[in-house]
PyMOL commands that place a pseudoatom at each C-alpha (Angstrom):
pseudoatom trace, name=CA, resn=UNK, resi=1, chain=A, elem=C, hetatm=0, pos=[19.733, 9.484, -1.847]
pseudoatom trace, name=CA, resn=UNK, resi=2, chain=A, elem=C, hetatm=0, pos=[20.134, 6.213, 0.041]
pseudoatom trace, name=CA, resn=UNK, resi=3, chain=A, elem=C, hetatm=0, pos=[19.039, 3.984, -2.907]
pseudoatom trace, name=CA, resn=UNK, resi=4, chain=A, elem=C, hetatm=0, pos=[22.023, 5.498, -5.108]
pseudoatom trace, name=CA, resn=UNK, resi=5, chain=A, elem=C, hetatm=0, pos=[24.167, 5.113, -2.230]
pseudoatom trace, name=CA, resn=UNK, resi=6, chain=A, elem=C, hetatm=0, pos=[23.331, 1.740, -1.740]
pseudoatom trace, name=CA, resn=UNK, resi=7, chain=A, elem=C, hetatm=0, pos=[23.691, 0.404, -4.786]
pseudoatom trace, name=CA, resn=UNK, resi=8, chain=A, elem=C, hetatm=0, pos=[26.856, 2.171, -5.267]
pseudoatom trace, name=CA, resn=UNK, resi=9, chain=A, elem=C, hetatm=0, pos=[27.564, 0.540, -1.939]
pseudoatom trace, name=CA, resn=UNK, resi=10, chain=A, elem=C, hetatm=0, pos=[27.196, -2.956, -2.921]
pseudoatom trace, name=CA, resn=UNK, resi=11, chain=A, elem=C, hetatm=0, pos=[30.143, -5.043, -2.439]
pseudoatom trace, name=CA, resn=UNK, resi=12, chain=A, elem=C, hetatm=0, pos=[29.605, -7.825, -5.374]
pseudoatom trace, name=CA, resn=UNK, resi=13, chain=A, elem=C, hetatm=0, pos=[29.038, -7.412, -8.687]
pseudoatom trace, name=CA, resn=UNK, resi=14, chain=A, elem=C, hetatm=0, pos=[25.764, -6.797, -10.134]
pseudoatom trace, name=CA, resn=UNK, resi=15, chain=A, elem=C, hetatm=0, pos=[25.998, -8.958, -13.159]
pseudoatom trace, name=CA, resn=UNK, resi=16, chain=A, elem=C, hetatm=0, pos=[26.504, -5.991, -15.733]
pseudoatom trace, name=CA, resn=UNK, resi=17, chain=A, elem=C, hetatm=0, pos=[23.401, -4.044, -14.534]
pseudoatom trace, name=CA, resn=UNK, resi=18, chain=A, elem=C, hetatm=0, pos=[23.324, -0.407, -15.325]
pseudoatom trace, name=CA, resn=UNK, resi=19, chain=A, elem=C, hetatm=0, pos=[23.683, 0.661, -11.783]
pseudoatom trace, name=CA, resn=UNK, resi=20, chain=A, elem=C, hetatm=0, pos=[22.160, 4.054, -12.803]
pseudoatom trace, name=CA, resn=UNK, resi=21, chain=A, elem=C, hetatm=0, pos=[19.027, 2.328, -14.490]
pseudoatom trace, name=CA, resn=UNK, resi=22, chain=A, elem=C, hetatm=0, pos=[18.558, 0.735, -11.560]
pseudoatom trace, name=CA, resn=UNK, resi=23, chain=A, elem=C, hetatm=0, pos=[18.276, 3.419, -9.237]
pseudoatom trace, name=CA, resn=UNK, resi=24, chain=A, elem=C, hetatm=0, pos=[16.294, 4.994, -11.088]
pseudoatom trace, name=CA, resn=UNK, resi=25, chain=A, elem=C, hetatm=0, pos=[14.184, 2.470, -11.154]
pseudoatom trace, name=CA, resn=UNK, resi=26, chain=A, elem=C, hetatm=0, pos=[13.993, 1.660, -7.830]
pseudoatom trace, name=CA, resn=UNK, resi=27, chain=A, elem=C, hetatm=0, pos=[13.001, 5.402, -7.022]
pseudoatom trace, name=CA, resn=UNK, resi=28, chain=A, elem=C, hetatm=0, pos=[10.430, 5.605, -9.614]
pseudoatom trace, name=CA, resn=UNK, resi=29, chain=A, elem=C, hetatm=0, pos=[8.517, 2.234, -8.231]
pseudoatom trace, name=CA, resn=UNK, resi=30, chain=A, elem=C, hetatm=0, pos=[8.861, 3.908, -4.449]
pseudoatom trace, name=CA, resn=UNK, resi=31, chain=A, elem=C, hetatm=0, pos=[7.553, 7.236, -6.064]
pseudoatom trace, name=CA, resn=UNK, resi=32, chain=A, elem=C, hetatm=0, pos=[4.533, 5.319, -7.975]
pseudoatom trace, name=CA, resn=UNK, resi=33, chain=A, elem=C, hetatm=0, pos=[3.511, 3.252, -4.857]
pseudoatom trace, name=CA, resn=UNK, resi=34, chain=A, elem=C, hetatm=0, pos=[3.307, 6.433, -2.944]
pseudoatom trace, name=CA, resn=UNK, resi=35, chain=A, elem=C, hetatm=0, pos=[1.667, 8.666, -5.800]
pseudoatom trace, name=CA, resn=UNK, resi=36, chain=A, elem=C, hetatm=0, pos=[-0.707, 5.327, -6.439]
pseudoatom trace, name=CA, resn=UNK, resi=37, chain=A, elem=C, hetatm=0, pos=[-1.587, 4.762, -2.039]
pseudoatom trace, name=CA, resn=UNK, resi=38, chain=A, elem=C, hetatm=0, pos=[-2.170, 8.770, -2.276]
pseudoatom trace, name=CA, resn=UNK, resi=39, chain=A, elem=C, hetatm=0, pos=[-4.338, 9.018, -5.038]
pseudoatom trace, name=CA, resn=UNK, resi=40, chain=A, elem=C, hetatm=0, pos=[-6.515, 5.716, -3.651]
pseudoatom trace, name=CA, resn=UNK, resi=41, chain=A, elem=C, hetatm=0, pos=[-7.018, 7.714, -0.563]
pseudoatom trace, name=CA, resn=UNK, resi=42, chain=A, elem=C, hetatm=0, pos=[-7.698, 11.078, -2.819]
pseudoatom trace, name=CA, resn=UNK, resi=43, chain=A, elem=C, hetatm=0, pos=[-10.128, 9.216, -4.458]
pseudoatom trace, name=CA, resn=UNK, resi=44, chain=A, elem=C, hetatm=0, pos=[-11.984, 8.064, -1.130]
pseudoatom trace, name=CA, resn=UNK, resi=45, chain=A, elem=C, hetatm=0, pos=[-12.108, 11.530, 0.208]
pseudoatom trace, name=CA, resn=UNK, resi=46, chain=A, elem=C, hetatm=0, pos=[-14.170, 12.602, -2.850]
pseudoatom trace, name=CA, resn=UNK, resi=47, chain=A, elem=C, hetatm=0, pos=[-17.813, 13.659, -3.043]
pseudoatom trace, name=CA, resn=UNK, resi=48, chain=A, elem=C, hetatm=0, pos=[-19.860, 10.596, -2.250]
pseudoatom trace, name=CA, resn=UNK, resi=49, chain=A, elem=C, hetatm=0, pos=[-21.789, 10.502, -5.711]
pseudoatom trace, name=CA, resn=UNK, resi=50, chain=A, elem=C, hetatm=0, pos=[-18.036, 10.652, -7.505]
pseudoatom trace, name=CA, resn=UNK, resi=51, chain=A, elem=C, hetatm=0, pos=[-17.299, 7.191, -6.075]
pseudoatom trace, name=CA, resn=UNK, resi=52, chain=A, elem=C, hetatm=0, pos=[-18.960, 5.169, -8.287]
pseudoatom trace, name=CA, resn=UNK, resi=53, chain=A, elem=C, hetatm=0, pos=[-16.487, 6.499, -11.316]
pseudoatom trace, name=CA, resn=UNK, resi=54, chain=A, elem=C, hetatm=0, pos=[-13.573, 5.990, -9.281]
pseudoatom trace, name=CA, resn=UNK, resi=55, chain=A, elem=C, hetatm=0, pos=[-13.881, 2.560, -8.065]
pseudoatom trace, name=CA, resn=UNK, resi=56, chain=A, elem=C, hetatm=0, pos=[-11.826, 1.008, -10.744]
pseudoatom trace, name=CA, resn=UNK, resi=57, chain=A, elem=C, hetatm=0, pos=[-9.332, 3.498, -10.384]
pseudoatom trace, name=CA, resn=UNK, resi=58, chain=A, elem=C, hetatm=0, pos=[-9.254, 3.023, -6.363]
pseudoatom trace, name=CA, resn=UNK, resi=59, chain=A, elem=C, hetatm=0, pos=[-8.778, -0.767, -7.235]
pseudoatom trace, name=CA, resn=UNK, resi=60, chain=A, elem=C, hetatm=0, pos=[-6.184, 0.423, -10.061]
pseudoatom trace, name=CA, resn=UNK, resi=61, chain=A, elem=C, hetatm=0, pos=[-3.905, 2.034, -7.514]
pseudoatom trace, name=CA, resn=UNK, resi=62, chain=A, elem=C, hetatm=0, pos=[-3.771, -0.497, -5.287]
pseudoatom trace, name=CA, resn=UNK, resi=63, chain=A, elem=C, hetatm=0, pos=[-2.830, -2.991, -7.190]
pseudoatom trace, name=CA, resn=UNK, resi=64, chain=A, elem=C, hetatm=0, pos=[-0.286, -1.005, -8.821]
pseudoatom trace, name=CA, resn=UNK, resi=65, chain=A, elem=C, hetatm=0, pos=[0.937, 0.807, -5.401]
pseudoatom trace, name=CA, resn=UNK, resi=66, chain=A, elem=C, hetatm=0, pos=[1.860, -3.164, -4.244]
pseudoatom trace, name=CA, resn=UNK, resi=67, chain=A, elem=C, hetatm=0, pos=[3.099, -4.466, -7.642]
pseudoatom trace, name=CA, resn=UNK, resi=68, chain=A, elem=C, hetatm=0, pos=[5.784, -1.457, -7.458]
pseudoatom trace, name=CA, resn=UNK, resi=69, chain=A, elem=C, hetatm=0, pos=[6.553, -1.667, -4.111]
pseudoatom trace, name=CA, resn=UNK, resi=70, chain=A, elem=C, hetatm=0, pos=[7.219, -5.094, -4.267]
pseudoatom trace, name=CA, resn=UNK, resi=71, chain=A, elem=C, hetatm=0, pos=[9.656, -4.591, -7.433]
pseudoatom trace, name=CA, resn=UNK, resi=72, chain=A, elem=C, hetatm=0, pos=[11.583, -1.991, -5.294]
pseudoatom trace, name=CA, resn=UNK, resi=73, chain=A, elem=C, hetatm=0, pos=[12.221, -4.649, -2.925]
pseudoatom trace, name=CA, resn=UNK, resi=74, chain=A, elem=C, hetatm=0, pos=[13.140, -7.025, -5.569]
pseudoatom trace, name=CA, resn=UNK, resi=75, chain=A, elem=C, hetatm=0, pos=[15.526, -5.129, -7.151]
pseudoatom trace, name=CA, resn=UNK, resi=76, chain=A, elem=C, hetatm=0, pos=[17.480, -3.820, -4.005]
pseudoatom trace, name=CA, resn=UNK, resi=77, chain=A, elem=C, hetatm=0, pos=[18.379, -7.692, -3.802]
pseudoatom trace, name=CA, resn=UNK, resi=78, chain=A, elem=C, hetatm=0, pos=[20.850, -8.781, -5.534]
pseudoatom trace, name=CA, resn=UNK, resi=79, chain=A, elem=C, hetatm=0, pos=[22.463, -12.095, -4.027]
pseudoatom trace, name=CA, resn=UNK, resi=80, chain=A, elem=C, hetatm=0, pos=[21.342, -14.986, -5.829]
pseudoatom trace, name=CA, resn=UNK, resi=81, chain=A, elem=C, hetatm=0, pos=[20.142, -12.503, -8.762]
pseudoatom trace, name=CA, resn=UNK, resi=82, chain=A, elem=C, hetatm=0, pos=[18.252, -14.409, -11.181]
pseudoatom trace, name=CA, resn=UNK, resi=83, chain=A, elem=C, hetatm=0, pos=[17.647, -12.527, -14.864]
pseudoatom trace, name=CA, resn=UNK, resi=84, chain=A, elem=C, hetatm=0, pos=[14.603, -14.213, -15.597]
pseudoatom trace, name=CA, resn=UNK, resi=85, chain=A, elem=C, hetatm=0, pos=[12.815, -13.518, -11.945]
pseudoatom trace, name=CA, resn=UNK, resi=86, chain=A, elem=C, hetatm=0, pos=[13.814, -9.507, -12.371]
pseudoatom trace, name=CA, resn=UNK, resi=87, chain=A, elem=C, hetatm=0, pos=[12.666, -9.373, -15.873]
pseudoatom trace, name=CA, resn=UNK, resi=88, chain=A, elem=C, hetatm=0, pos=[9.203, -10.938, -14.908]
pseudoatom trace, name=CA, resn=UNK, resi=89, chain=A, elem=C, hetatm=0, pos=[8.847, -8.622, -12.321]
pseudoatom trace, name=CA, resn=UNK, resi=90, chain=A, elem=C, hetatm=0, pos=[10.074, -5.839, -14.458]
pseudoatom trace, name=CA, resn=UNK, resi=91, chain=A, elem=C, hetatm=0, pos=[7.657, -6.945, -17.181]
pseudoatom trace, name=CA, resn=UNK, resi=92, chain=A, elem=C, hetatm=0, pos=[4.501, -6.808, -14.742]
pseudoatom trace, name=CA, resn=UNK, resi=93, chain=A, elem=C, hetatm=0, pos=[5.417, -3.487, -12.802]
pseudoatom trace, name=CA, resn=UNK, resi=94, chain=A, elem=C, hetatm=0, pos=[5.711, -1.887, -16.194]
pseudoatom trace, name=CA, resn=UNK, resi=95, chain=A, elem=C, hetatm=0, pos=[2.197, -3.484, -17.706]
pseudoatom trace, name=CA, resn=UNK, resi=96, chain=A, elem=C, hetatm=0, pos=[0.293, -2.443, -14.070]
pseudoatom trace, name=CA, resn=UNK, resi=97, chain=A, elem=C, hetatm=0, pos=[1.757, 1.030, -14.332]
pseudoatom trace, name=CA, resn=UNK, resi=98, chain=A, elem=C, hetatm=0, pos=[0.294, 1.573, -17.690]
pseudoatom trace, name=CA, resn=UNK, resi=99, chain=A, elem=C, hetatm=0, pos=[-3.028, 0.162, -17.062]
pseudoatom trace, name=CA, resn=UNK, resi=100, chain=A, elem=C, hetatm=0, pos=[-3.577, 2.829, -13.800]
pseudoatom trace, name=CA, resn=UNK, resi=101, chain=A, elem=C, hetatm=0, pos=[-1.406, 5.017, -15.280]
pseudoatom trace, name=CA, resn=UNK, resi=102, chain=A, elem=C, hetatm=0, pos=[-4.656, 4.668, -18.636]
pseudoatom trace, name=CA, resn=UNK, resi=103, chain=A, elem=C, hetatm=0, pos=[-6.474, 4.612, -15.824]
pseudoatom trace, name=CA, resn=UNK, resi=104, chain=A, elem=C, hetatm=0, pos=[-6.035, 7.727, -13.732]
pseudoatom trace, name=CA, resn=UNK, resi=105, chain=A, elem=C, hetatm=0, pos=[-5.457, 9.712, -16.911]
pseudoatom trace, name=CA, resn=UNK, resi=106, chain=A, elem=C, hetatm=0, pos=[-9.605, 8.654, -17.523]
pseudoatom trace, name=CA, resn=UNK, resi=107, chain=A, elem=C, hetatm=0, pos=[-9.916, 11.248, -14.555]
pseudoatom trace, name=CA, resn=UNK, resi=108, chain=A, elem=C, hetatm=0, pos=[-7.640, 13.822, -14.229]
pseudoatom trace, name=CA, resn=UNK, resi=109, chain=A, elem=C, hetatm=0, pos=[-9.658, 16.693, -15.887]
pseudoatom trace, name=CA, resn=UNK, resi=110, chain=A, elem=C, hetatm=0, pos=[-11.529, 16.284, -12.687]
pseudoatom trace, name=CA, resn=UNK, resi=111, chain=A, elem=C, hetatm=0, pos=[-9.018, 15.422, -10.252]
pseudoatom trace, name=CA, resn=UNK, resi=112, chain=A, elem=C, hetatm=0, pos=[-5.913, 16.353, -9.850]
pseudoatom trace, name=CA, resn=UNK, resi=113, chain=A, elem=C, hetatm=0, pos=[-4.699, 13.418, -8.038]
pseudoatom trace, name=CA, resn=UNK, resi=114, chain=A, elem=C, hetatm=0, pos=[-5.413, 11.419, -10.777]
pseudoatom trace, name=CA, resn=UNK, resi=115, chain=A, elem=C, hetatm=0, pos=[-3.219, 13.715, -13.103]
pseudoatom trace, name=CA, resn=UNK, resi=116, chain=A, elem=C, hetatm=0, pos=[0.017, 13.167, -11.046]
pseudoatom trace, name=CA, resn=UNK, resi=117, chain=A, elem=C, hetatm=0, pos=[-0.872, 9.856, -10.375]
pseudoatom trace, name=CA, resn=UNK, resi=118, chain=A, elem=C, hetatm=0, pos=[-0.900, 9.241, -14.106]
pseudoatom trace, name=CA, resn=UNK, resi=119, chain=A, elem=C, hetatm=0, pos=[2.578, 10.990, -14.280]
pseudoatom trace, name=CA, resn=UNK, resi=120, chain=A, elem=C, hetatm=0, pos=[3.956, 8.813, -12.041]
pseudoatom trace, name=CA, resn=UNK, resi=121, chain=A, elem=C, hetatm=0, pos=[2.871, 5.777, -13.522]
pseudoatom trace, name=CA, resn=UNK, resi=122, chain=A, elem=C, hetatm=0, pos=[4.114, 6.431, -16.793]
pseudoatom trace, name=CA, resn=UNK, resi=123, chain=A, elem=C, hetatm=0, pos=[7.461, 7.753, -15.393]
pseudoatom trace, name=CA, resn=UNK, resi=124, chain=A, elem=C, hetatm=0, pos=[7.885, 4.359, -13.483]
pseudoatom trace, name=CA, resn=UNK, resi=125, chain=A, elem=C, hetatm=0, pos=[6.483, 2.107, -16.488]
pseudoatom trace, name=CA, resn=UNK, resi=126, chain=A, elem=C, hetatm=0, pos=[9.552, 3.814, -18.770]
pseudoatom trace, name=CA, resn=UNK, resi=127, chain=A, elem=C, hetatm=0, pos=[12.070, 3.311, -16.167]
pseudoatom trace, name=CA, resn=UNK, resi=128, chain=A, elem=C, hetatm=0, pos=[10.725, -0.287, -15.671]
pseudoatom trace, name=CA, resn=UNK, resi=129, chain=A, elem=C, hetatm=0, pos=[11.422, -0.522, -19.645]
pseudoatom trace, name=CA, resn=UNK, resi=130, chain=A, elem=C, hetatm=0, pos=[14.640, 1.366, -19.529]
pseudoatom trace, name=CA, resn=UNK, resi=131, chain=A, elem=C, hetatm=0, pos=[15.769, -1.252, -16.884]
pseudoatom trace, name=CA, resn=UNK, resi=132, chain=A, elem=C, hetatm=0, pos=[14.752, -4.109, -19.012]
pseudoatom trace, name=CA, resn=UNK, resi=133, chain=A, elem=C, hetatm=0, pos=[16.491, -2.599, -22.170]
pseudoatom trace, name=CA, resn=UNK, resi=134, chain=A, elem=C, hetatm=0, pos=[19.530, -2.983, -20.075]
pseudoatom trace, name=CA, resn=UNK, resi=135, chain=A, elem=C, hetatm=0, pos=[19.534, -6.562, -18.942]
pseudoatom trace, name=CA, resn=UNK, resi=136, chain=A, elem=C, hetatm=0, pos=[20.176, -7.405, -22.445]
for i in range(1, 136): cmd.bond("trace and resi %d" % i, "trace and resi %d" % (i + 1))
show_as sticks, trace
zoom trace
């Protein structure tokens, strides 16, 4: 996995961040942007008179497919690391991902997409938590 390798790569310290946390992390925010762009498109491709009940959700995963992919990028920087900055961003990613995450789950009787899009945002809201829990 080049985001384990990466990190494990990294020639400076991290300032006592659980390397492993982070990865994960990282993964789960690239998984949720893609499960979130996916499920936006899913949602577009349904039956024209399903639209109307999916527009929030459509909005839903975009915001939260560009709120996690911009974490990921966040968090594969680390010179100049500032606590604060990472736990903001940590903080929001995790609060978007629960909102489509309540979001998708609204529809995934009907639609599968939504279903694993829900899955994904929860997975990528705990490691966004799991992450913070080890900043200290």
């Amino acid at each position: 996995m080049p985001v384990a390798e990466m990190t494990r790569t990294y020639p400076a310290d991290l300032g006592g961040i659980d390397r492993d946390a982070l990865v994960r992390c990282i993964e789960a925010c690239l998984a949720c942007a893609q499960a979130c762009t996916a499920c936006a498109d899913a949602c577009l491709s349904e039956a024209d008179d399903q639209l109307p009940m999916l527009r929030k959700c459509i909005r839903s995963n975009a915001d939260c497919a560009d709120v996690c992919e911009t974490t990921a990028r966040i968090l594969s920087r680390h010179t100049g690391y500032d606590a604060n900055l990472t736990q903001a961003v940590l903080e929001a990613c995790a609060t978007v991902c629960r909102s489509c995450g309540d979001e998708c789950e609204q529809h995934a009787g009907r639609h599968e997409h939504c279903r694993v899009c829900a899955e994904a945002c929860r997975d990528c809201e705990q490691a966004c938590r799991e992450l913070i829990g080890s900043l200290g």
